[in-house]
N, C-alpha and C positions, 0 to 999 in steps of 0.2 A: 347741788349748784346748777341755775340752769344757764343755759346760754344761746339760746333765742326766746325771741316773743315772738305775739301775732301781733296782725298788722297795728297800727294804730289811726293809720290814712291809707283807705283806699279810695283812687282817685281815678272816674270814668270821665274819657274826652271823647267827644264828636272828632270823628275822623277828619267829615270836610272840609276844608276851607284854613285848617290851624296849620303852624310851622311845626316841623320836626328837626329832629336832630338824628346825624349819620352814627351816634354813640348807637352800639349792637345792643339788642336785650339783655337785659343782667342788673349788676348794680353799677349804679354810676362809679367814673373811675377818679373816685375820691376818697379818703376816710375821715369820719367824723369822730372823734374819740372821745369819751366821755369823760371827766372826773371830776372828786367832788373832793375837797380838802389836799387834793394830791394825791389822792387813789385812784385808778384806771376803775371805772364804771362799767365801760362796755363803749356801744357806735353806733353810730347814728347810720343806719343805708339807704341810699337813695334807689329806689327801682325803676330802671326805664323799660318800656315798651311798645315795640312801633316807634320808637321815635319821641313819647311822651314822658315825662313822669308817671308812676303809673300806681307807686306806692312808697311809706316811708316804714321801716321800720327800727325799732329800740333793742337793739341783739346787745342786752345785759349780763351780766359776769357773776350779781350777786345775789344772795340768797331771795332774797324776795324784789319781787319786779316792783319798778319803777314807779313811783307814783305822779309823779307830771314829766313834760317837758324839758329838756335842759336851754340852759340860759347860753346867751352866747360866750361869753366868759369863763362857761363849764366845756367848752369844746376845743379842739385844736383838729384842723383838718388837714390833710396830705396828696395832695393832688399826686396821680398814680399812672405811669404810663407818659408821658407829656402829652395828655389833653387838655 
């Protein structure tokens, strides 16, 4: 069983001139949770860096990885921390 993947979005920003956010590097402090029929799939993670989005990735539960996107009605998210 595995339970990560690699990325699926890596996302390069110009430093100058853009807004950031005081959120630390890491993953954003939120969960995305996956399921499909009412099985827990895995989550969706947001990664920040400097201040940007900086990657998204698909850390799945089941035997074989993912083959698209999940829908937004396959998600339930949990805001973590009160940010």
């Amino acid at each position: 069983m595995r339970n990560s993947a690699t990325w699926i979005l890596d996302i390069q920003v110009a430093a100058s001139g853009t807004s950031t956010t005081s959120i630390p590097d890491g993953p954003f402090p939120a969960r995305a949770f996956v399921s499909e029929n009412g099985h827990y799939q895995g989550e969706i993670i947001v990664w920040i860096t400097a201040g940007h989005i900086s990657g998204l990735e698909f850390a799945w539960v089941t035997d074989e990885p993912p083959t698209r996107w999940p829908q937004a009605q396959e998600m339930d998210i949990e805001v973590q921390g009160g940010q």
